[in-house]
C-alpha positions in Angstrom: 327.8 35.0 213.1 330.2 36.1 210.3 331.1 35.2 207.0 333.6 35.8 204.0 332.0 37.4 201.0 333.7 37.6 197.4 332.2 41.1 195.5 334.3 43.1 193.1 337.4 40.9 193.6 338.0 41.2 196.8 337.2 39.1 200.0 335.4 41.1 202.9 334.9 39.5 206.7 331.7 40.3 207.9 329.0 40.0 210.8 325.3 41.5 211.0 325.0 45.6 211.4 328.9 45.9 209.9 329.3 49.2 207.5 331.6 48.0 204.5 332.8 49.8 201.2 332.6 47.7 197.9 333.3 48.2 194.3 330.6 49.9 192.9 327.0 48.2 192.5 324.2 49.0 190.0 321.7 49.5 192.9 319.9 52.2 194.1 320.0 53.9 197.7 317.8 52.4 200.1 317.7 48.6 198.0 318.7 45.6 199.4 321.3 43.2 198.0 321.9 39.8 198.2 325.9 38.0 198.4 325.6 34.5 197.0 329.6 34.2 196.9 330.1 33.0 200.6 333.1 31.4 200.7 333.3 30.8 204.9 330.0 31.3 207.1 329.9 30.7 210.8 326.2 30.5 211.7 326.9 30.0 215.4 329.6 32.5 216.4 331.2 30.0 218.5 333.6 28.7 216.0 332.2 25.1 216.4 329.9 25.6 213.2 332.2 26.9 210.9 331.7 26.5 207.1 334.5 26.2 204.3 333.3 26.4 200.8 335.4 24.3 198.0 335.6 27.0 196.8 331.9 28.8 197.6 329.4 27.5 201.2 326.3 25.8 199.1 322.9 27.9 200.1 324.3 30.2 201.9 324.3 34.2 201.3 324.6 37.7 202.8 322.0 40.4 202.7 322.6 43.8 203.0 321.2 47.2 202.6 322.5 49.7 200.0 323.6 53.1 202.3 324.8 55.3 199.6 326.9 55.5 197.2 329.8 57.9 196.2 333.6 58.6 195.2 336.4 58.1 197.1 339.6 60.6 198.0 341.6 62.2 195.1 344.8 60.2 194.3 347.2 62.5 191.9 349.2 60.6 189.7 352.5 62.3 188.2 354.6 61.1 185.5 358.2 62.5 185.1 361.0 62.0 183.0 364.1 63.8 183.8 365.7 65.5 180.6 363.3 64.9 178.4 360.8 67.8 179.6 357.8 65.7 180.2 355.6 66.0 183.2 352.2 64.5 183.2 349.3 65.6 186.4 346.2 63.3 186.6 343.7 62.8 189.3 341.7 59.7 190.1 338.5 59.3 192.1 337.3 55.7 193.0 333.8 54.8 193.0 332.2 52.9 195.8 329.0 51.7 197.4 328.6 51.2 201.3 326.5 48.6 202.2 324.9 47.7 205.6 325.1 43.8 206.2 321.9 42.5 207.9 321.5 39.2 208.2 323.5 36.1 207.3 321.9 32.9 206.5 320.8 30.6 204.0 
């Protein structure tokens, strides 16, 4: 079984007991959370039952379990201008949430 779930903007393949990182979700640790944007589901695994949304699969979703959630790595971003004596140092830390997926079904 996998699908192709839509959450923060971005499209994720998944199957049952996969550990993905998302954009950040107002849930606590521990809490399970429901996908309703499927856009593909294959509820076989075979390939012959495969699901194309126009553009989202009709009853179908994704639960999964809310891990933790934390920052990413530091990215530095540095601004320079040659001549003009400007020079500019900032640091940027992604938030994210990593989610168990469980089960996929309607």
């Amino acid at each position: 079984m996998i699908a192709v779930i839509k959450t923060g903007g971005k499209q994720y393949l998944v199957q049952p007991g996969d550990k993905i990182k998302v954009e950040k979700l107002d849930t606590e640790e521990g809490k399970e959370v429901i996908f309703g944007e499927v856009l593909l589901c294959d509820k076989t695994g075979d390939g012959k039952g495969v699901e194309v949304g126009m553009p989202l699969v009709k009853d179908a979703k994704v639960t999964a379990k809310v891990l933790k959630q934390g920052k990413g790595v530091k990215l530095i971003i540095f601004k320079y201008k040659p001549k003009k004596r400007y020079k500019r140092k900032i640091g940027h830390r992604q938030t994210f949430t990593e989610v168990e997926i469980l089960k996929i079904g309607n």
